[in-house]
C-alpha positions in Angstrom: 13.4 28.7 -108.6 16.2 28.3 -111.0 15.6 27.7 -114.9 17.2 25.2 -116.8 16.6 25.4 -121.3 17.3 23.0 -123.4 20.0 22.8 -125.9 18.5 25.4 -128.1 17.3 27.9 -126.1 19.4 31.0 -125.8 21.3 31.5 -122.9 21.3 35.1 -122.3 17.4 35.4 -121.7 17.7 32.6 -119.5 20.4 34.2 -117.2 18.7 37.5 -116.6 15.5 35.5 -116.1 17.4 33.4 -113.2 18.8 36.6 -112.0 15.6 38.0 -111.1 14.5 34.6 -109.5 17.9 34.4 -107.3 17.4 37.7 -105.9 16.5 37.6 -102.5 19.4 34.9 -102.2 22.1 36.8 -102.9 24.1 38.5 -100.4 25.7 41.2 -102.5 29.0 41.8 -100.4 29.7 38.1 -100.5 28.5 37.3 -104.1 30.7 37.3 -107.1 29.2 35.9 -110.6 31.8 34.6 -112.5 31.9 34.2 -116.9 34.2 32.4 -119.3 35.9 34.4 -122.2 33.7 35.8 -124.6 30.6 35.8 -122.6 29.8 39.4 -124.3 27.0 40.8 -122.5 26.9 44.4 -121.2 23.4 44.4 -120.3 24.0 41.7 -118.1 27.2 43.5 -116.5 24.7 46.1 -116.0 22.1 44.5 -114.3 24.1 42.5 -111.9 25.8 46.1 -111.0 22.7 47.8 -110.4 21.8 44.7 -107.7 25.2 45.8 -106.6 27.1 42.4 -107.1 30.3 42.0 -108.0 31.9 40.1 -111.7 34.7 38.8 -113.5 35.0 38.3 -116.6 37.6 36.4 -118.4 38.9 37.6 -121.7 40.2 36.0 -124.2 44.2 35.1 -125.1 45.1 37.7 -127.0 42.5 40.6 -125.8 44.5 42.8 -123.5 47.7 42.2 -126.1 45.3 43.3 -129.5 43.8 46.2 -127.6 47.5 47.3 -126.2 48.1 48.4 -129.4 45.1 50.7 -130.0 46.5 53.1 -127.3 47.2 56.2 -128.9 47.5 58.2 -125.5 48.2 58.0 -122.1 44.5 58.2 -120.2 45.6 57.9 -116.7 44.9 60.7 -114.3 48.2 60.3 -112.7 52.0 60.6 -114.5 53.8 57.4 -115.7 
């Protein structure tokens, strides 16, 4: 069975708690969890991986453009 909080009760606790309740429902080749921008939460990611499900994650605006810049080297295994 499925949690609900209230307003002030943190949400991250509450996920991974439902996680381990949905379980036995999920079909991990056709389940995909799905998070708005900013949901920051590695041990989350991690979890969900190690049921081996599936994510996306949405980042925020200006992420991928801020990061871009941080790029000091080429880390691809294969030529540009």
């Amino acid at each position: 069975m499925e949690n609900i909080g209230n307003y002030k009760q943190a949400e991250l606790p509450l996920m991974h708690q439902n996680l381990r309740n949905i379980q036995e429902l999920i079909t991990p080749e056709k389940s995909i969890f799905i998070f708005d921008r900013g949901y920051n939460a590695m041990e989350l990611y991690i979890n969900i991986m190690s049921m081996n499900n599936y994510f996306i994650v949405r980042l925020k605006d200006r992420n991928y453009i801020n990061d871009r810049y941080k790029i000091t080297e080429n880390d691809s295994e294969t030529p540009l």
